[in-house]
N, C-alpha and C positions, 0 to 999 in steps of 0.2 A: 485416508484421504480418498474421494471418490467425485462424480459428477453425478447432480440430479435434476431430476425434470418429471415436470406433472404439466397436466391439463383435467380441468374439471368445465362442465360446460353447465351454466346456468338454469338450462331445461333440465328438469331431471328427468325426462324422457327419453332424450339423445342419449345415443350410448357413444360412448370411446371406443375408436378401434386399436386394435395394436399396432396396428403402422403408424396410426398419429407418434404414437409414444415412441415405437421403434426409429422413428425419422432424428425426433428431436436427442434419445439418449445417444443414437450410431454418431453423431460429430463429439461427442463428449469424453470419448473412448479412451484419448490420452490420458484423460483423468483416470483412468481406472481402466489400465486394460488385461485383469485379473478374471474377473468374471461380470455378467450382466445378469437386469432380472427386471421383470415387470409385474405389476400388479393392476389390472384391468378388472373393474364392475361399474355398470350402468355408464353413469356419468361423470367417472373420475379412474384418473389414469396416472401410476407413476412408473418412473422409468432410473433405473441405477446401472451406473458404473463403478467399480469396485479394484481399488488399491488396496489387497489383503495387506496390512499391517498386525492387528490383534485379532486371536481366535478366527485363524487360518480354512478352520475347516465347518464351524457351522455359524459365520457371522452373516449368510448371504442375507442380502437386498433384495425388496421391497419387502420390511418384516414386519409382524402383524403380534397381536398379543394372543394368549390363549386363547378368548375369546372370537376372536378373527372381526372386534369391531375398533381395531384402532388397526392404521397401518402407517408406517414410517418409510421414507426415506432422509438418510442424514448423512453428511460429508464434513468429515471433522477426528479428533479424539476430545475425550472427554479422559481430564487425567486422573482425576481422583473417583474413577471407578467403580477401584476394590471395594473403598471406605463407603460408596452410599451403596453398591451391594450387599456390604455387608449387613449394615443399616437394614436396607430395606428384607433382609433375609430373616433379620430378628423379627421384624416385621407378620413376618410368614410369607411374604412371597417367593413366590418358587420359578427360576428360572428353568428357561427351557436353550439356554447357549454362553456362552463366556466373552459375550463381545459387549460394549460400552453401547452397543445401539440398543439394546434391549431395555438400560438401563432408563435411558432414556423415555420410553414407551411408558415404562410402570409410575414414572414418577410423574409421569403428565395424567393417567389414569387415578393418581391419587392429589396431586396439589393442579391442575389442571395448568391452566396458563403461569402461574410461578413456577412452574416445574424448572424455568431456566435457570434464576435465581441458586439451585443448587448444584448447577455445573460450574466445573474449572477446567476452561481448556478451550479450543478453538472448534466452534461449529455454525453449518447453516443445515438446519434439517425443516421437514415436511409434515404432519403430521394428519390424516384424513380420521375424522370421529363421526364415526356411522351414525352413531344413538344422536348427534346434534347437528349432524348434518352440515358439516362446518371444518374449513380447512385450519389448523391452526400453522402458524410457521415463527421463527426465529433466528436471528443468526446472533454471532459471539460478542461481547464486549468494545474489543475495538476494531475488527471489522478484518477479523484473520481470514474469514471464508465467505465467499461471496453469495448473494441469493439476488437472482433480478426476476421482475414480476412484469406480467402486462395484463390489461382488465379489461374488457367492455362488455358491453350489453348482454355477447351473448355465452362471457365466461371467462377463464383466469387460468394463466399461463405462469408458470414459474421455470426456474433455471439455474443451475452454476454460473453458466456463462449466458452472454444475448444470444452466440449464434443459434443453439438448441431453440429459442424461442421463434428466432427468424425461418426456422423448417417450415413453421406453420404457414401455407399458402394465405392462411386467413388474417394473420399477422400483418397492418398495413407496415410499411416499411417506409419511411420519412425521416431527414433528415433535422434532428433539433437545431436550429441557428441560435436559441438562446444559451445552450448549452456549449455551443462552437464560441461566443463570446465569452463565456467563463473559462472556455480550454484555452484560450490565450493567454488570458491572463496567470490562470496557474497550472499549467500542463497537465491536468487534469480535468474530470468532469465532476463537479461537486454535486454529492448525492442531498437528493433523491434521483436527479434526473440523471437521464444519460444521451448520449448522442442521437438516440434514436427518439422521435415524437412517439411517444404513450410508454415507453416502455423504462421500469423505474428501479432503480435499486431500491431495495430492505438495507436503510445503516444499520450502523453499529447500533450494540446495546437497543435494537428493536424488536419486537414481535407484529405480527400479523396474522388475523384473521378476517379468513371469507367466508360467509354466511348473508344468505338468500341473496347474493346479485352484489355486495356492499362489503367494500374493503376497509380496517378499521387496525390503524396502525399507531403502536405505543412504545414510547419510552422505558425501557423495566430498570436501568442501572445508572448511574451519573458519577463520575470521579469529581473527588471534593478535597481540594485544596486544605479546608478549615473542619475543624482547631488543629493549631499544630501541637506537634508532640512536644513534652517537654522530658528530654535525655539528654545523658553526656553524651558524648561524641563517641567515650568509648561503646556507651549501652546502642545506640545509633548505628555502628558498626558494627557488632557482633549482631544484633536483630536483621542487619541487613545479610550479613554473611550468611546466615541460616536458612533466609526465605529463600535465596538466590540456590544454596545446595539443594534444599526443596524441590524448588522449583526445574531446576537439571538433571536432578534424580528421579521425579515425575514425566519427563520428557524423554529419557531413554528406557522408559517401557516398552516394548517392543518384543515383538515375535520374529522380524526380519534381521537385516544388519542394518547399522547407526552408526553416522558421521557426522560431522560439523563441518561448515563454513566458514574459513579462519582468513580474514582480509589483514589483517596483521594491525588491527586496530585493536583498541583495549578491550572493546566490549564483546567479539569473538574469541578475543585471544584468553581474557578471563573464563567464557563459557568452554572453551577448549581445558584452559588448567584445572576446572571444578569437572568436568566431563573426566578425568584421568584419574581425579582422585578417587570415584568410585566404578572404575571400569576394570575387570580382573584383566583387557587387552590393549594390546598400544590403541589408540583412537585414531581412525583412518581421517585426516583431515585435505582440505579442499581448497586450493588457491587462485586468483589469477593474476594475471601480470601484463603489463604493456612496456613494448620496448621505446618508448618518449619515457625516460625516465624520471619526469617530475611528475608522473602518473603511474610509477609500479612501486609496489608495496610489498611484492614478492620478497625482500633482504628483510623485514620485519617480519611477515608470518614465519618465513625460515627460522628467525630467532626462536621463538613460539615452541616449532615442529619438532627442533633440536632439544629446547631445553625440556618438555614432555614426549619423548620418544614418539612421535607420531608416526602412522605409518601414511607417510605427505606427499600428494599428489598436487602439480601445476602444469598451469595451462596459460600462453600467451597468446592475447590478440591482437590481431594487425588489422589495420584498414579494411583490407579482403574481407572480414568476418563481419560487414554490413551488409553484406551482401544477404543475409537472413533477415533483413529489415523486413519484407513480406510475411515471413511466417511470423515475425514479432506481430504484425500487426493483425494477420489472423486469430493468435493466441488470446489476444486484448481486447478483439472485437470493436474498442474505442483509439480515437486518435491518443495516443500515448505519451508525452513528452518526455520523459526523464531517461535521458540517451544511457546511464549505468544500466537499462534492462538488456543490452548487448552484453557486456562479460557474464552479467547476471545468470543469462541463455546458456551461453557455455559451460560455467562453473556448474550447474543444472544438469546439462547432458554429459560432462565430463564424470561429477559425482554419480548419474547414474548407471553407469557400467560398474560401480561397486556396491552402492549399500540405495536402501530404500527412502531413509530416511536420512534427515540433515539437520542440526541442532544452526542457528546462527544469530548473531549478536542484535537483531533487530527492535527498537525500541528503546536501547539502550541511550541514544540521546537527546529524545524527547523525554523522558524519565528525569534523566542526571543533567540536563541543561548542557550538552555534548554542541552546539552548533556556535560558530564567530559570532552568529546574528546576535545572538543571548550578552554577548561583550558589546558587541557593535551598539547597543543599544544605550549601554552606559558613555560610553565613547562620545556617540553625540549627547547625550546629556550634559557631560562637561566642557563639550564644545560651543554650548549654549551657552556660556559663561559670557561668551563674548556680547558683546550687546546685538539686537536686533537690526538697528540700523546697519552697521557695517558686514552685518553676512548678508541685510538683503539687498543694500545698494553696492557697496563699495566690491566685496572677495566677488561677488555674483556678477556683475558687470567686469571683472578682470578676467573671471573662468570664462564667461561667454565668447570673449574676444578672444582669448588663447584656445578655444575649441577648434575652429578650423583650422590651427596650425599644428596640430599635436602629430598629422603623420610626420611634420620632418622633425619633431625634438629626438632626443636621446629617450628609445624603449622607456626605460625606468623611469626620465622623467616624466613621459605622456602618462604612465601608470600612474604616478603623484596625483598628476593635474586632474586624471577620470577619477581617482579616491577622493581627490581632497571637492571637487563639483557633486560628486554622489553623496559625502558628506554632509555639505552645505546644504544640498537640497534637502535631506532628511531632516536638516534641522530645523528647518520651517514649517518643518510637517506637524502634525499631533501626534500622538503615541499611536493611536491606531492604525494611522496612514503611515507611520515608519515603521512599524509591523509588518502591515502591509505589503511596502517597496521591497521589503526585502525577499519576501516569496514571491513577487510578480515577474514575468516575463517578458511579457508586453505589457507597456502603463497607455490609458486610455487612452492619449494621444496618438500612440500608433496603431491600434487598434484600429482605432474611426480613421485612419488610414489605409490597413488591410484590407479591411471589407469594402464593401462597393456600396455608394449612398443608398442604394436600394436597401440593403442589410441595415444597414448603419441605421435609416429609418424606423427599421423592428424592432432594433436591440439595442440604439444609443441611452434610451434613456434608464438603461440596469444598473447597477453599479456590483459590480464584481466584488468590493470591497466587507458590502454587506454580509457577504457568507462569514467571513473571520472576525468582523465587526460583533454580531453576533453571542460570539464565545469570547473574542476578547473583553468585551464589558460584562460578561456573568458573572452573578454574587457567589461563585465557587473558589475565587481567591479573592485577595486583597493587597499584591504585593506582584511588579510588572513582570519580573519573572517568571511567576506562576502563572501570569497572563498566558505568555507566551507559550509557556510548556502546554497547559493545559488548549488552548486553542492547535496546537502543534497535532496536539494527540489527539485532536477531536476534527481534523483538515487532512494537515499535509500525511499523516504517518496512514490512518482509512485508505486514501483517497488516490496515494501516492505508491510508499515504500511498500505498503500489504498488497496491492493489484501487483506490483510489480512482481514479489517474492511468492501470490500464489501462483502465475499466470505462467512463471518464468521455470519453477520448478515443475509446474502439473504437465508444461510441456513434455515432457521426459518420465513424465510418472515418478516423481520424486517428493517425498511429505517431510514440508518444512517446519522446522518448531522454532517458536519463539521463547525462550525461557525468562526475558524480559517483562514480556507481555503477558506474563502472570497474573494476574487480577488481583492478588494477593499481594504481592509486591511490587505493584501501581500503588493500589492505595497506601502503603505504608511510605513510600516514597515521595508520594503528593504531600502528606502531612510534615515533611522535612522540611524544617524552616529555608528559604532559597538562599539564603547568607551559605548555608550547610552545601549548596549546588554549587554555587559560585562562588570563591573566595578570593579575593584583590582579581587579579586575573588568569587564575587559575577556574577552566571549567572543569566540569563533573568532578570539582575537588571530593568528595564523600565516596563516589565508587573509587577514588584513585586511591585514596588512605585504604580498601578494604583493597582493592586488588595488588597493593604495592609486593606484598610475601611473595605472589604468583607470577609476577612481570617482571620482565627486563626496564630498570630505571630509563634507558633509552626513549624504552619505548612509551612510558609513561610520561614523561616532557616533552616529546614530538610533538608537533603542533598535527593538528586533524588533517586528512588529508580526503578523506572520503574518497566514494567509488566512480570516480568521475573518469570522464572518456575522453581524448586528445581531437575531440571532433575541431577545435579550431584550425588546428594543423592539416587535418585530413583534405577537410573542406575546401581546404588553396590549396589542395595538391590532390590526393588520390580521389577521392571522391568527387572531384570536380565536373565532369563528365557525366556523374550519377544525379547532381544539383540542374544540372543544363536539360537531362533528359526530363525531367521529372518539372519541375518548378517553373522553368522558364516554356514549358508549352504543356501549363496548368491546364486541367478541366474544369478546376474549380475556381478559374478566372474565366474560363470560355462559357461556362452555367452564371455566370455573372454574380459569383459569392464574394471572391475575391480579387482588389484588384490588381492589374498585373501590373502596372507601373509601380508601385511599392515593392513589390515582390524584388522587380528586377532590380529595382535600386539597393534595397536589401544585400540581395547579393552580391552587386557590383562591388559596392561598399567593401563588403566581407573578402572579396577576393582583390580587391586592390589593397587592403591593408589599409584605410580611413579609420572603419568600425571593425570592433567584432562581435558577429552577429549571430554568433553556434548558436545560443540557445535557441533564437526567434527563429532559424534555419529548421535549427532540427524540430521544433512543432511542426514549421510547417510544411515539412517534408513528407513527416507522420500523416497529418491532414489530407496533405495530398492522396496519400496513398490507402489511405482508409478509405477515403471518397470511391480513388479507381476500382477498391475488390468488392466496396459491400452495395454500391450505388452504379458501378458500370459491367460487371462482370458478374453479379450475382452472388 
């Protein structure tokens, strides 16, 4: 795992200096703070940070082929290695180091731009080819490692992160308001774009090349739902059981020490018990916990830790531990929304005062149909049973009138009355638009509240909706389930769950593996008829039948509980102070982006106990604070 960064300048005349490149690799350094290395001629310049994981002592970056006309940088593994060295060995190529980057270089030298096509594993690398004068670039399947780009006239910037791009004095530095309109909506910034104007992520499953002035970006892989498999249950089970040791046995290759990530959920807790079956030592695993105990999970991974000897490390957070909100949003570069990147942080710097690397359950439930929403969805399906007219005149007009009275019912029944109105809305909706509500944040209407008519002029006429819309009607399923998975995997888990787990561990210099997000066992899991995902009300019923030998029944029937953060609570009590300083004497209402009468009301709301408002707080807390480091402080 490492941080990279180039600059090529369109004259081929200008040369690159090494301060350019030394500028943008020196903030990168957390990613790799092992060793460094540059590679400077003419007009193109790359710059590494380096997390020694494999081939310790001659893996160094910026590496070149024998020839010295190709040159690489790459930030990633590539698991299956051995197999195309060896491959390429029968071959007759003859290596000059034992590190996966090399691997890389010969196979672009020989199948050129397919070269990606035969890796497995999480990467965004660089590739400079003298002899065509042309930048080639790629990142992984579903978007484990980040690559961001910026272009113009007079040349092409690339990066792990934006800040490395933003060194560049010549890098104009503007604020995207259309991309602020989509962070609303799903606490993230949906790629290509990013917060910043010109400056763009490389998705998933993409390539890129630059050649004479002209950037020219493609599609190489697409997960496909159809034809489904036809197996028993049990043949379906054993084929799963295999890719998954596979694929965890592929993941603790390593020269350093290796750990796992164990939230006390299934999909950790299974990668923990496959991680012991072939480990000759206990497996050092990694917890966290909060003490509002309908938010700690700590008594389940315990279960876990005990019944495979682990050698189990935990960690609790309190209130106090937001107080790293700054550096979270350094890390991110973009406003961030998904407030779980706080334990996230921890468990990151806790894990690395012991091992280098961390195995963790990610992907597991966009895979296996793991989220309410995926139930929730049938739910109002049968809730539609009821006729049209009486949920949109009659229950709709009783919920409306019981809304401003919900702060004085009894808790649980205001809970009812907010379920059973979110319901009813969704039922009027279409499938995509209740897809939809269920990942948004903020829905239009408060939106075009937020921002200031001025904004609202630029960007009311977007529809946010369009990005998920997109993937949810592609001919890659046929069955709403797969809808969902598959737009899951191709939105929220990119865009979302992988910034958070590379951004969160690189902090700390820690390389996180997905043993989910196998590429191998995606596709064989997309082809699982979704009856096999879901059954009656049972989710990820298929991983549950293969993990049941390895789990505690407990913990197998627990309803999901995910890594979610007690910000409601906080927000009307400790953090309150931290809301007042920040929100209520916004810059980004006094720049006239957002405006402040909403804000406050927002607030007021949230801390008299009316609404509650964490999520929409903590965006825009995030926002705030992005705004103050990257647009007022430099």
């Amino acid at each position: 795992m490492c941080g990279i960064c180039g600059k090529i300048y369109a004259d081929r005349l200008q040369k690159i200096t090494e301060h350019e490149i030394r500028r943008m690799n020196t903030v990168l350094q957390h990613r790799g703070p092992d060793d460094e290395g540059y590679f400077i001629k003419n007009q193109i310049g790359f710059g590494h940070q380096r997390l020694s994981i494999i081939d310790l002592s001659t893996g160094q970056q910026p590496m070149s082929n024998a020839r010295g006309d190709l040159w690489i940088v790459f930030n990633g593994e590539i698991y299956n290695f051995l197999a195309l060295r060896n491959t390429l060995t029968q071959q007759g190529i003859r290596f000059q180091t034992m590190s996966d980057t090399e691997i890389i270089l010969h196979l672009y030298d020989l199948y050129g731009v397919t070269c990606v096509e035969h890796l497995r594993g999480m990467f965004a690398f660089a590739i400079w080819d003298e002899r065509q004068q042309r930048l080639f670039a790629a990142r992984d399947r579903v978007g484990k490692k980040p690559f961001f780009y910026y272009v113009n006239k007079h040349g092409f910037w690339f990066a792990s992160e934006i800040k490395a791009i933003l060194q560049d004095d010549t890098v104009e530095r503007a604020m995207n308001i259309e991309a602020m309109w989509h962070y609303l909506t799903y606490q993230y910034t949906p790629p290509p774009a990013t917060m910043f104007q010109g400056i763009c992520q490389l998705p998933p499953a993409h390539t890129l090349i630059y050649e004479s002035g002209e950037v020219q970006v493609e599609r190489y892989w697409t997960l496909r739902y159809l034809p489904k498999t036809r197996q028993s249950s049990q043949e379906r089970q054993e084929k799963l059981l295999a890719l998954l040791r596979e694929s965890v046995k592929f993941r603790m290759i390593s020269d350093v020490p290796i750990g796992a990530f164990l939230s006390g959920g299934i999909d950790s807790s299974l990668i923990v018990a496959l991680m012991s079956e072939c480990s000759g030592r206990p497996v050092q695993t990694f917890s966290i916990g909060f003490e509002e105990e309908e938010f700690n999970e700590l008594p389940y991974a315990r279960m876990v830790a005990e019944r495979y000897g682990t050698d189990h490390h935990e960690f609790m957070v309190k209130p106090d531990t937001v107080e790293i909100l700054p550096k979270l949003v350094w890390q991110f570069d973009e406003p961030f929304g998904d407030s779980s990147a706080i334990p996230t942080y921890y468990l990151a710097q806790m894990t690395s005062q012991y091992v280098k690397v961390a195995l963790n359950g990610d992907g597991g439930d966009e895979s296996f149909a793991g989220y309410m929403r995926y139930l929730g969805m049938r739910f109002v399906k049968y809730y539609r049973w009821l006729p049209h007219p009486i949920r949109r005149n009659m229950i709709e007009a009783v919920l409306r009138y019981a809304h401003p009275h919900l702060s004085v019912l009894p808790a649980p029944l205001a809970k009812l009355f907010r379920y059973l109105r979110y319901v009813n809305d969704l039922s009027l909706a279409s499938a995509t638009e209740l897809y939809a509500y269920a990942m948004m944040i903020c829905d239009n209407s408060l939106k075009t509240e937020i921002v200031t008519p001025n904004v609202l002029q630029q960007v009311g006429h977007l529809q946010s909706f369009d990005f998920l819309a997109s993937y949810f009607h592609g001919d890659h399923t046929n069955h709403q389930t797969d809808a969902m998975l598959y737009t899951d995997v191709m939105t929220y888990l990119p865009g979302d769950l992988l910034v958070k787990m590379d951004r969160m561990t690189m902090a700390h210099h820690v390389e996180g593996r997905s043993p989910f997000l196998d590429h191998k066992l995606m596709e064989f899991i997309a082809t699982v008829p979704a009856e096999e995902k879901i059954r009656g009300s049972c989710l990820k019923f298929l991983l549950k039948q293969v993990a049941r030998p390895y789990l505690p029944e407990e913990l197998l029937t627990r309803r999901k509980q995910g890594f979610s953060v007690p910000l409601r609570l906080w927000f009307r009590n400790e953090l309150k102070s931290m809301l007042n300083d920040h929100l209520r004497s916004s810059l980004l209402v006094r720049d006239g982006i957002l405006n402040g009468q909403t804000i406050q009301r927002i607030l007021d709301e949230h801390q008299q106990h009316t609404q509650d408002h964490q999520h929409q707080i903590w965006l825009l807390l995030n926002l705030e604070l992005w705004y103050q480091m990257f647009f007022h402080h430099g």
